[in-house]
C-alpha positions in Angstrom: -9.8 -38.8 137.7 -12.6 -36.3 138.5 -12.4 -35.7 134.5 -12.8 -38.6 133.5 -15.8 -40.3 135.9 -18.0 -36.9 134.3 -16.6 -38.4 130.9 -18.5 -41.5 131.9 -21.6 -39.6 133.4 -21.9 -37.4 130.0 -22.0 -41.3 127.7 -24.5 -42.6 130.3 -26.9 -39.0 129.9 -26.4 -39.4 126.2 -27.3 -43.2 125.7 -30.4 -42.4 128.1 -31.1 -39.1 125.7 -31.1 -41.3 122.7 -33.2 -43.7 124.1 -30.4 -46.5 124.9 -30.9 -48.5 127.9 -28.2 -48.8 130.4 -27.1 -52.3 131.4 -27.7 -53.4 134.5 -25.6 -55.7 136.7 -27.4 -58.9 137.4 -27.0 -60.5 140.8 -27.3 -63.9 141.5 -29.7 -64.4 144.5 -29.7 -66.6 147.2 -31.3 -69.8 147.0 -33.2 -72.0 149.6 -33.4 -75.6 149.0 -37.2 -76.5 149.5 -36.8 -80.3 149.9 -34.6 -79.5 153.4 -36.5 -75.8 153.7 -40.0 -77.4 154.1 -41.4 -80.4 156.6 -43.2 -82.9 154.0 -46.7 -81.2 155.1 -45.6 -77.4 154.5 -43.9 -79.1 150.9 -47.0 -80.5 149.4 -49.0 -77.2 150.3 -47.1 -75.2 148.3 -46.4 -78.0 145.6 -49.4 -80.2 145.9 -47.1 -83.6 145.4 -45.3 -84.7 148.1 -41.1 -85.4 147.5 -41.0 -88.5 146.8 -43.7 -87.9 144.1 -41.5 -84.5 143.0 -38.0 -86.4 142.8 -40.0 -88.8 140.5 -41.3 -85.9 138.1 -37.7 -84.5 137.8 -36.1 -88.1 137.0 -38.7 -88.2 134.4 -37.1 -84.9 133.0 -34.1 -84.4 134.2 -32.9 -85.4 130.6 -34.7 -82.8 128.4 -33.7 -80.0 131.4 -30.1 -80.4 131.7 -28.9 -79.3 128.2 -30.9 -76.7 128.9 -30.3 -75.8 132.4 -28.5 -72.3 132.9 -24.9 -72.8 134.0 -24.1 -68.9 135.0 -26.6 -68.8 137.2 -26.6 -72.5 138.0 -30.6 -73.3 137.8 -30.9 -76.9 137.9 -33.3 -79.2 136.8 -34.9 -79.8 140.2 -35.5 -76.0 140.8 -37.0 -75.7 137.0 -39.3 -78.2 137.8 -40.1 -77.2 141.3 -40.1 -73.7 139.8 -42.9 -75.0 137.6 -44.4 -77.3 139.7 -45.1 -73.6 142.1 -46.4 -72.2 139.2 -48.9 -74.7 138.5 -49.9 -75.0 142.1 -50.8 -71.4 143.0 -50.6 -70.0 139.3 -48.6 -66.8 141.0 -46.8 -64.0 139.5 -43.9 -64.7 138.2 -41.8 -62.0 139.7 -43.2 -63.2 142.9 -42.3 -67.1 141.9 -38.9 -65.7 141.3 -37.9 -63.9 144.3 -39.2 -67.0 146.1 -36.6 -68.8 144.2 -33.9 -66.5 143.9 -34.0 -66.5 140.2 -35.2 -63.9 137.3 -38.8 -63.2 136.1 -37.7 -63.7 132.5 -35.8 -67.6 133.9 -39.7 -67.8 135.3 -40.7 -67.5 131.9 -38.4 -69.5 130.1 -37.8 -72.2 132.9 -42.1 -73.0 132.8 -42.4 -73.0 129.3 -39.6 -75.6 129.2 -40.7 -77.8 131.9 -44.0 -78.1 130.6 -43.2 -79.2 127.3 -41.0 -81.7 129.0 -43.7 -82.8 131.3 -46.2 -83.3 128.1 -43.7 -85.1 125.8 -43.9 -87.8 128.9 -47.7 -88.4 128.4 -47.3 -91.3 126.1 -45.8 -93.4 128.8 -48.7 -92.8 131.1 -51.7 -92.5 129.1 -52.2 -94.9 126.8 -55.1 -97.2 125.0 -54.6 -100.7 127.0 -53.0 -103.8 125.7 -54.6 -105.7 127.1 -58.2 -104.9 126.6 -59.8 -108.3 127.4 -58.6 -107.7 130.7 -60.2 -104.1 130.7 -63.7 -105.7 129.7 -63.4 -108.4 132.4 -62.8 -105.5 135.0 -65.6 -103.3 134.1 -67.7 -107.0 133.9 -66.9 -107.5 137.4 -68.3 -104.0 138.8 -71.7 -104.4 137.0 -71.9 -107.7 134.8 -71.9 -104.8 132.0 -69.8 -107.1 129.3 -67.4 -105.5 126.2 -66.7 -102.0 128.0 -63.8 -100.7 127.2 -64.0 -97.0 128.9 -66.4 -94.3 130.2 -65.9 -91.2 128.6 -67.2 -87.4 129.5 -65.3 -84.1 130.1 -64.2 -82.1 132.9 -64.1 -78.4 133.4 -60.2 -77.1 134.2 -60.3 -73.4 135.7 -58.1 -71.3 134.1 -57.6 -67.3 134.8 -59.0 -64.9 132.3 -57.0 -65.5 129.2 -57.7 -62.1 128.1 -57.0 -61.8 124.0 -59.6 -60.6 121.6 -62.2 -63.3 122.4 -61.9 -64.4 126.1 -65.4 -65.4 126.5 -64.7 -68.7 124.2 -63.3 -69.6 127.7 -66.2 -68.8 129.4 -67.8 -72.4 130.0 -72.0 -72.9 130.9 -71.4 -72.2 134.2 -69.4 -69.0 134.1 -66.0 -69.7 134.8 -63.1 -69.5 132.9 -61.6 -73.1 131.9 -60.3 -75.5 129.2 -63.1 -78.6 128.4 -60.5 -81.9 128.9 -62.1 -84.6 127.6 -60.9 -88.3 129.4 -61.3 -91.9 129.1 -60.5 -94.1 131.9 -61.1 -98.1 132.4 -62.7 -99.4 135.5 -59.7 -99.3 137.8 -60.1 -95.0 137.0 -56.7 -95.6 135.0 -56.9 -92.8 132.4 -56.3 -94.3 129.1 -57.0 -91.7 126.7 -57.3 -87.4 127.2 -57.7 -84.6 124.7 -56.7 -81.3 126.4 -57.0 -78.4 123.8 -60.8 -77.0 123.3 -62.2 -73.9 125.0 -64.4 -74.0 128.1 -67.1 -73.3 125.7 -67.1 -76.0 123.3 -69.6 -78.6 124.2 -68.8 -82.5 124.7 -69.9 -83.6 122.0 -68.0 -81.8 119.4 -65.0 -82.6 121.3 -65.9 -86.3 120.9 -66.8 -85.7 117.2 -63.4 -84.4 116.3 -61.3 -86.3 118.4 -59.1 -89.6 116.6 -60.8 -92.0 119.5 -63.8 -91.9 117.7 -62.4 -92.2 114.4 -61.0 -95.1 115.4 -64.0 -97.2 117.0 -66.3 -95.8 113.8 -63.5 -97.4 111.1 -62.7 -100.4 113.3 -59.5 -99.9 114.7 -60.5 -100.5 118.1 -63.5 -102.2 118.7 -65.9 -102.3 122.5 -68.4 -100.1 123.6 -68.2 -96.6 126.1 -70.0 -95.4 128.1 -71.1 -91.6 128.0 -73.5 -89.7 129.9 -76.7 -87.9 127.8 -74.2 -85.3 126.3 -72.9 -88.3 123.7 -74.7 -89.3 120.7 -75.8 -93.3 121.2 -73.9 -95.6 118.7 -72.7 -99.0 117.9 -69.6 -98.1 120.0 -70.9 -95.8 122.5 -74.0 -96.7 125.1 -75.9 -93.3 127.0 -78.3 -93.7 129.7 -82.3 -94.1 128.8 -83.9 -90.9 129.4 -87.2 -92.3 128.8 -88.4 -95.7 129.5 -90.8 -97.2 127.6 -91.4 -101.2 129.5 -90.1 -102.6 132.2 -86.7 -103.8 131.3 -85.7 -100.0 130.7 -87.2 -98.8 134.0 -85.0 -102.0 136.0 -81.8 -101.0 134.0 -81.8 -97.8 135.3 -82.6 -98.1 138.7 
């Protein structure tokens, strides 16, 4: 017996010679359930939604998760998502996220790349141009007798950690954060009917308007009404900027 465990010791010192790593046994660790773990106060402090709001996220998923969900170690959908959910809350380490969890830094990985595709493949179902856009133009009529609005557009700075790469200061917006430009549209209710989330914290508004389909489609017809922008958007046809210098009377009252 003593012969052969030094048989075993001598393949283990020659796989670690050569280089070979050495398997390690993986432990399943033990899991808390947050929804019964946490009062609904302590829950949306470390998830900023509160359950009922998280149980309706992982409905909305549950069917792109569950083919995917891994059964040896059993992580469901509802810890993938709250998993993510964590993630996008705090923006942790994963390690950290996982031990919280009782899952695996690499699951981490895997589990917030997944989720978040999920999540974004939902986006059509909540943010969409309106139907009904009579309706939208009798809304924004209402707050300001301002007729055929359809939307006010500008963009809004999302901070993001240092991205690092070869060019991190593309990231590096006018006022010297880190962050992604997201450009939105909303209707007078502050519905968001229309968002373009992909440029750097550096680009300006404008070009994000310039090379987005929104305007392509007001400037060839396909929808037709009139945004509002603030002094960062070209004025148009389609979209109105305030007066940033009056010349009579009329201006000055319609910007007071």
């Amino acid at each position: 017996m003593a012969g052969f465990a030094r048989d075993i010791e001598d393949v283990v010192n020659i796989r670690e010679g050569f280089g070979v790593n050495v398997e390690h046994v993986r432990h399943v660790r033990p899991r808390k359930d947050p929804f019964e773990e946490y009062s609904d106060r302590e829950f949306r402090n470390r998830y900023r939604l509160t359950k009922d709001a998280v149980h309706f996220v992982i409905d909305l998923v549950r069917g792109d998760l569950e083919h995917l969900s891994d059964q040896a170690l059993n992580i469901s959908p509802a810890l993938q998502v709250l998993v993510t959910l964590r993630y996008f809350a705090k923006g942790c380490y994963q390690t950290e996220l996982g031990d919280l969890h009782g899952i695996s830094q690499p699951s981490v990985s895997r589990i917030v790349h997944r989720v978040s595709r999920a999540i974004a493949g939902v986006l059509p179902r909540f943010v969409h141009w309106p139907q009904d856009i009579e309706r939208v133009k009798q809304d924004f009529y209402d707050v300001a007798h301002f007729p055929n609005i359809v939307g006010c557009v500008d963009c809004t700075h999302i901070k993001i950690k240092n991205p690092d790469g070869s060019r991190p200061l593309l990231y590096c917006n006018r006022k010297g954060f880190y962050s992604v430009n997201v450009q939105v549209v909303c209707d007078a209710t502050s519905r968001i009917t229309h968002i373009v989330a992909r440029w750097r914290g550096s680009v300006h508004d404008s070009r994000i308007w310039n090379n987005c389909t929104l305007k392509d489609d007001f400037e060839h017809g396909r929808k037709t009404g009139i945004l509002l922008g603030d002094s960062g958007y070209a004025c148009t046809p389609y979209m109105l900027t305030p007066l940033l210098n009056t010349h009579n009377a009329a201006e000055r009252r319609s910007i007071q």
